[in-house]
C-alpha positions as CSV (number, residue, x, y, z in Angstrom):
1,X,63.7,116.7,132.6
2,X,64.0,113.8,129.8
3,X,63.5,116.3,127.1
4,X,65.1,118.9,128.4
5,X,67.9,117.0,128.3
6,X,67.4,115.4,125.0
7,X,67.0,118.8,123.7
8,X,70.4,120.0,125.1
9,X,71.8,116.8,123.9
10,X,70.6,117.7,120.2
11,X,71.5,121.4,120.2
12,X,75.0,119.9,121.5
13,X,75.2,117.4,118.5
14,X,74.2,120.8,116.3
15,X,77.1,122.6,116.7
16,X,79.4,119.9,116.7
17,X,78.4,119.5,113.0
18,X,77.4,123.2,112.0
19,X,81.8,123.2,113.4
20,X,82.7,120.7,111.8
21,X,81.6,121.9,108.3
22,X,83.2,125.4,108.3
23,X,84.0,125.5,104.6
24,X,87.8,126.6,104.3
25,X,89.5,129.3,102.2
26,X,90.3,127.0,99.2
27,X,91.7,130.0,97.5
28,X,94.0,131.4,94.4
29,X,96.3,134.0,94.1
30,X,95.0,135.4,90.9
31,X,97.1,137.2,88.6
32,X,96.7,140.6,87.4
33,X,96.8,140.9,83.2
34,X,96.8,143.8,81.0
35,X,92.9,143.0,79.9
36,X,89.9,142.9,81.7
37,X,88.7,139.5,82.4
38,X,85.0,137.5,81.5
39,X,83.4,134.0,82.0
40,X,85.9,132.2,79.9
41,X,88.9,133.3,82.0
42,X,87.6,132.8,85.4
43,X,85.8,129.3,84.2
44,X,89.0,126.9,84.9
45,X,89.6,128.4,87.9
46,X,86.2,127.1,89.4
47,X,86.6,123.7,87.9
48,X,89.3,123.8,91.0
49,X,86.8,124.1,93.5
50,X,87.9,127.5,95.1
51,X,85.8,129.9,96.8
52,X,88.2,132.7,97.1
53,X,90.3,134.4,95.1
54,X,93.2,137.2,96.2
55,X,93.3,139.8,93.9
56,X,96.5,142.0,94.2
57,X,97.0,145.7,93.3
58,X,100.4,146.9,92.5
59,X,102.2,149.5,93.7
60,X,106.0,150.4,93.1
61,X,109.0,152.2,94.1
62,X,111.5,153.6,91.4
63,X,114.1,153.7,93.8
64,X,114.9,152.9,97.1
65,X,117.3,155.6,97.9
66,X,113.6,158.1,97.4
67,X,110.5,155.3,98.9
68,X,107.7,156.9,97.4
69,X,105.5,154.5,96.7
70,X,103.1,154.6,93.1
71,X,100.3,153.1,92.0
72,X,97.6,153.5,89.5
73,X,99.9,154.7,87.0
74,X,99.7,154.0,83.2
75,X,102.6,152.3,84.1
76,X,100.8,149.7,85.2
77,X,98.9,146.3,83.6
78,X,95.2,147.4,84.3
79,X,94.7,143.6,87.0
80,X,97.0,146.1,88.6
81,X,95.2,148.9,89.1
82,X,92.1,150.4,90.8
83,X,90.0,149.9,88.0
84,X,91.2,146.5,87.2
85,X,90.6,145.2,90.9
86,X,87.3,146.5,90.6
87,X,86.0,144.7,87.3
88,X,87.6,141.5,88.3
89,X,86.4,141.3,91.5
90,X,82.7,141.8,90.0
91,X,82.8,139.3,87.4
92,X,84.4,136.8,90.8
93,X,81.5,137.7,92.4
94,X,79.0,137.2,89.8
95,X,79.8,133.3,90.3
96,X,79.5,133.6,94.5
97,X,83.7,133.1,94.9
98,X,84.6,135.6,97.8
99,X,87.1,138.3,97.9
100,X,90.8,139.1,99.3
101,X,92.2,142.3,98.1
102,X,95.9,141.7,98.7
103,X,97.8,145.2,97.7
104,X,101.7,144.1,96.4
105,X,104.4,146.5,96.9
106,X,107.7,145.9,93.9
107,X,111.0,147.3,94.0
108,X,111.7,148.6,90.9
109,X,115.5,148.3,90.9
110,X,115.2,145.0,92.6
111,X,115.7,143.6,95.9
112,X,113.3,141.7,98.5
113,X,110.2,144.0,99.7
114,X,111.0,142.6,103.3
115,X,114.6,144.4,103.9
116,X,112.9,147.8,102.8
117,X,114.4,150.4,105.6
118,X,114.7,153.7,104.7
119,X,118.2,155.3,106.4
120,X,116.9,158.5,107.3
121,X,113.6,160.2,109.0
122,X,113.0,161.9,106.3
123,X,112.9,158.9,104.1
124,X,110.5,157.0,106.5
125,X,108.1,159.7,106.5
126,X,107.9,159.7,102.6
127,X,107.9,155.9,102.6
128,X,104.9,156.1,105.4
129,X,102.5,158.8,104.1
130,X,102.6,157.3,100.6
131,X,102.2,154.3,101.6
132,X,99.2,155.0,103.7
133,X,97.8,156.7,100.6
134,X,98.0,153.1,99.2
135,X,96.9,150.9,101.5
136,X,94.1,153.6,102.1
137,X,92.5,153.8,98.5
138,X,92.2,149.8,98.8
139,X,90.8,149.8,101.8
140,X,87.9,152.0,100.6
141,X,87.7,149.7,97.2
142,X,87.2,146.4,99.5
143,X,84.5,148.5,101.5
144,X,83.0,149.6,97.7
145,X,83.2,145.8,96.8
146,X,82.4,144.7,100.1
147,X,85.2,142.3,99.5
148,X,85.4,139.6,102.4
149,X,88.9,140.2,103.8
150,X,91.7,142.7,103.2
151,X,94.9,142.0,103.5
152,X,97.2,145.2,104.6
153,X,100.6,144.5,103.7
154,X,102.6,141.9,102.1
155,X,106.6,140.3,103.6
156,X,107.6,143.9,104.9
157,X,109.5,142.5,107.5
158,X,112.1,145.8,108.1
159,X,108.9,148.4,107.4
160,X,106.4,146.6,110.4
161,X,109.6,145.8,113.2
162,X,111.1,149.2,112.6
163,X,108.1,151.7,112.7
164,X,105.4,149.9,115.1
165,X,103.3,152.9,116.2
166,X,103.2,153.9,112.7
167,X,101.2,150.3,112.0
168,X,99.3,150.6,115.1
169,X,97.9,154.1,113.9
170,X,97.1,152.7,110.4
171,X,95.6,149.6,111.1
172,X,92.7,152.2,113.3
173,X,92.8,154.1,110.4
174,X,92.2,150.9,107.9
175,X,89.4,150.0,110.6
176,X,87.6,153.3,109.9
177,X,87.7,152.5,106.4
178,X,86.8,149.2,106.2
179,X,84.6,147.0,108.3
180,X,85.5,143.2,107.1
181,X,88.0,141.3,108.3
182,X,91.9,142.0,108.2
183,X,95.1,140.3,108.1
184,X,98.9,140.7,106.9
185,X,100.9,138.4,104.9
186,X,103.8,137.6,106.4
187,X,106.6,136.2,105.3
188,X,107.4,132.6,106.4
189,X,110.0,133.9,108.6
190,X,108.8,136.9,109.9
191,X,105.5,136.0,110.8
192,X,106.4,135.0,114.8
193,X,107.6,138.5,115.3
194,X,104.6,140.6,114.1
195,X,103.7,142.8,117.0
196,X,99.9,143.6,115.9
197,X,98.5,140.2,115.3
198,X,96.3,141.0,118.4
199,X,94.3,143.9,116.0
200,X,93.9,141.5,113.1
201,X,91.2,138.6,112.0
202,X,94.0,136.4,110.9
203,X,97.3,135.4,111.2
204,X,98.4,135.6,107.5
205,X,101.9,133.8,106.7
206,X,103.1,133.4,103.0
207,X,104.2,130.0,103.8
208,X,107.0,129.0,101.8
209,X,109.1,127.0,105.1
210,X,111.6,124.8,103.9
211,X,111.2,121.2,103.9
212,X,113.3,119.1,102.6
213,X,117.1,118.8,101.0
214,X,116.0,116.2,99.0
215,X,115.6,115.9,95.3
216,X,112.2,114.7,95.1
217,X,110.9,113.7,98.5
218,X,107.6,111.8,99.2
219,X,104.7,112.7,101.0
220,X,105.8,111.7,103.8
221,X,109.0,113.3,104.2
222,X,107.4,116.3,103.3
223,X,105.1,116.1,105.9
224,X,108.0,115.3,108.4
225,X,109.8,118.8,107.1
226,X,106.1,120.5,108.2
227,X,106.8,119.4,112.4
228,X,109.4,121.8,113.2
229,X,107.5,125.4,111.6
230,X,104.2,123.6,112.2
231,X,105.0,123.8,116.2
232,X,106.0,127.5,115.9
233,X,102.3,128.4,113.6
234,X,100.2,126.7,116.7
235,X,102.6,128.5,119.3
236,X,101.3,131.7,117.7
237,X,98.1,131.0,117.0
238,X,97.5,129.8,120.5
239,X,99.6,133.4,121.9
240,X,96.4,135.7,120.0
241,X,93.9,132.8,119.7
242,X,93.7,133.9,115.8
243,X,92.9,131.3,113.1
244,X,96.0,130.8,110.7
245,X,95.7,131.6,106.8
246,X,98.1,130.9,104.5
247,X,98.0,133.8,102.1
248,X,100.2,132.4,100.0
249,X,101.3,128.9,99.5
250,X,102.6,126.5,96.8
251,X,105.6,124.8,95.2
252,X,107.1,125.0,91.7
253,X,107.6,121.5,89.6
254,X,111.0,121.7,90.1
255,X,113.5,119.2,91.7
256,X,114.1,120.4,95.7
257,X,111.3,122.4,95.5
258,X,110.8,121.8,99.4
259,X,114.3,122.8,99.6
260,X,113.5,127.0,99.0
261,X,110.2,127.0,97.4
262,X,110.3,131.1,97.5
263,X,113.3,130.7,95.2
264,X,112.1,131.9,91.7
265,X,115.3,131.7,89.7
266,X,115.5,128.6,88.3
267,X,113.8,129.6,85.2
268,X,114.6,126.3,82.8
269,X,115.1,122.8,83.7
270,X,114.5,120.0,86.6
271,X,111.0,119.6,85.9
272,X,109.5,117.7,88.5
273,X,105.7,117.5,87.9
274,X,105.5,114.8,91.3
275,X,107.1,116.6,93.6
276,X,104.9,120.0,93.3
277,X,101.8,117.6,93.4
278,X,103.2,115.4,96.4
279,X,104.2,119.1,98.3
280,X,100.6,120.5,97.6
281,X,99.5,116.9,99.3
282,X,101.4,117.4,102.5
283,X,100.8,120.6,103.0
284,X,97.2,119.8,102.9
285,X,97.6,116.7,105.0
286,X,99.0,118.7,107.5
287,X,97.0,122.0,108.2
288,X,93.6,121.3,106.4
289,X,91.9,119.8,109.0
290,X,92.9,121.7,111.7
291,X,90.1,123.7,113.5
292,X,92.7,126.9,114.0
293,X,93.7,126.4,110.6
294,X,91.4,129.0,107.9
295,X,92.8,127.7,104.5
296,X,95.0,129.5,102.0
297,X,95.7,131.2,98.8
298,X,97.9,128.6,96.5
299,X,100.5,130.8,94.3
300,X,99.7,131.3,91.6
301,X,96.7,131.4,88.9
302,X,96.9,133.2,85.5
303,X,93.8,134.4,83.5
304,X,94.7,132.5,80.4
305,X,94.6,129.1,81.4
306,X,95.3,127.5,77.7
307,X,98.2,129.0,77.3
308,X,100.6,128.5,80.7
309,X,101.6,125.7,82.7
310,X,101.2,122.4,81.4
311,X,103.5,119.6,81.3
312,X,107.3,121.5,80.4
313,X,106.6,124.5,82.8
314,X,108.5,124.3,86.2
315,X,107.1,127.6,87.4
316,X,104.5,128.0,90.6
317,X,101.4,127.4,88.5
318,X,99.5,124.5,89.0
319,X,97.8,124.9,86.1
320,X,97.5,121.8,83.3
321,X,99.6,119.7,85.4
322,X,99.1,116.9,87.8
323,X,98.8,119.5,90.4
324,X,96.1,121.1,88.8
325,X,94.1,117.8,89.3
326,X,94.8,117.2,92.5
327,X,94.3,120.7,93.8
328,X,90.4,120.3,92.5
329,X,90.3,117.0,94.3
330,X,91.6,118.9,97.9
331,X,89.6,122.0,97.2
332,X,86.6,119.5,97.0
333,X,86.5,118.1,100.2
């Protein structure tokens, strides 16, 4: 009885570490170029300690008013297309980093890809059956790569709430496709209202929540600006009892950048090197360590790391700043 016990006891002690050492998604959005890529360019990116990379086909729509949607065009950079997905993804996996194919839908005339709603039947049929042709020829690539995860839309907010049978019936057909695991990127403020979180592996968020007014808050008070949104992610994680992934997070060196750190405009000026390092530490702090929590895709990582970023650049990258350091210090743990 002794050892059975002690055996139990052991097997117990087991899993409790075999848990506790789930390596996270430490993960980079990768950026599509008009080359193909080699050692040299994917190099700095594992001096940051990721395992993942998102890799993101593009697709596009000329015009709203007619939402057919086009890809593999030689309109396109080749990151963007078929092809290019392919060869990057092999020379990733040549050096063991995983895969998430992440398929990116732009509006050529402009405008947000999350208030896409076509204004007649007609429209949302053309919008739907192209799209499917899309998401479709992806889904087979990830199977050809055998790509860890797939990601099967990106902030369509208007396209998932308006047309819900429609995603039901693709996400079965995705499944026959593809046998890894799924989720969607949602949109920081769409994600509590996705009605097929239930059919997915994860709950994918693009988690750019707002944080803070101020001008260059601490740690801290970023951390504080997490409570609020952080309540809502563990209300709908615990709903489909789904780990969380952030398939896109990160903050430009900016001043407020916890104020709207989707906001992309500010192209010059208000460099704030700290306050892009001290938001990348909270968000860390915050979600990192949390067992429902998978890890995330930080936005965004460009193939030649010599020549963007660095100390005048206010833009998303981390790269050659402070943030860069510090993300190969949190990707380490």
């Amino acid at each position: 009885m002794k050892i059975y016990k002690l055996s139990f006891l052991l097997l117990i002690i087991l899993q409790f570490s075999c848990n506790s050492q789930v390596k996270k998604i430490n993960g980079l959005s990768f950026v599509a170029s008009r080359d193909s890529i080699d050692a040299k360019h994917i190099n700095p990116a594992l001096r940051t300690n990721s395992n993942y990379v998102a890799l993101m086909p593009y697709s596009f729509i000329r015009n709203i008013e007619i939402p057919r949607i086009e890809f593999n065009t030689n309109r396109e950079w080749f990151g963007e297309s078929k092809n290019g997905l392919l060869q990057y993804a092999k020379e990733f996996q040549k050096v063991d980093v995983k895969i998430m194919i992440k398929p990116h839908l732009w509006l050529r005339r402009g405008g947000f890809t999350g208030n896409l709603k076509p204004t007649t039947e007609e429209n949302w049929v053309l919008l739907e059956n192209s799209y499917r042709d899309y998401i479709l020829t992806y889904a087979k690539a990830a199977t050809e790569l055998n790509a860890e995860i797939l990601c099967i839309g990106t902030e369509l907010e208007e396209f998932v709430m308006n047309r819900p049978i429609y995603w039901q019936k693709l996400i079965k057909e995705i499944k026959e496709v593809y046998k890894g695991k799924l989720t969607y990127a949602a949109n920081w403020n769409e994600f509590n209202r996705i009605p097929f979180w239930g059919e997915l592996d994860f709950i994918g968020i693009d988690a750019y929540f707002p944080l803070s007014e101020k001008k260059s808050p601490t740690i801290q008070e970023f951390e504080n600006g997490w409570k609020p949104h952080k309540e809502d992610i563990i209300r709908i994680q615990k709903k489909y009892n789904k780990p969380v992934l952030f398939t896109e997070f990160g903050y430009r060196s900016v001043d407020f950048t916890g104020k709207q750190p989707w906001d992309s405009n500010r192209v010059e000026g208000s460099l704030n090197l700290q306050a892009q390092a001290d938001a990348l530490q909270a968000i860390h702090n915050q979600f990192w360590k949390e067992d429902w929590f998978a890890g995330g895709f930080i936005w965004k990582w460009f193939h030649a790391h010599e020549r963007v970023g660095g100390e005048n650049d206010n833009r998303f990258t981390p790269q050659n700043k402070p943030a860069e350091t510090l993300l190969h210090q949190l990707y380490k743990q």
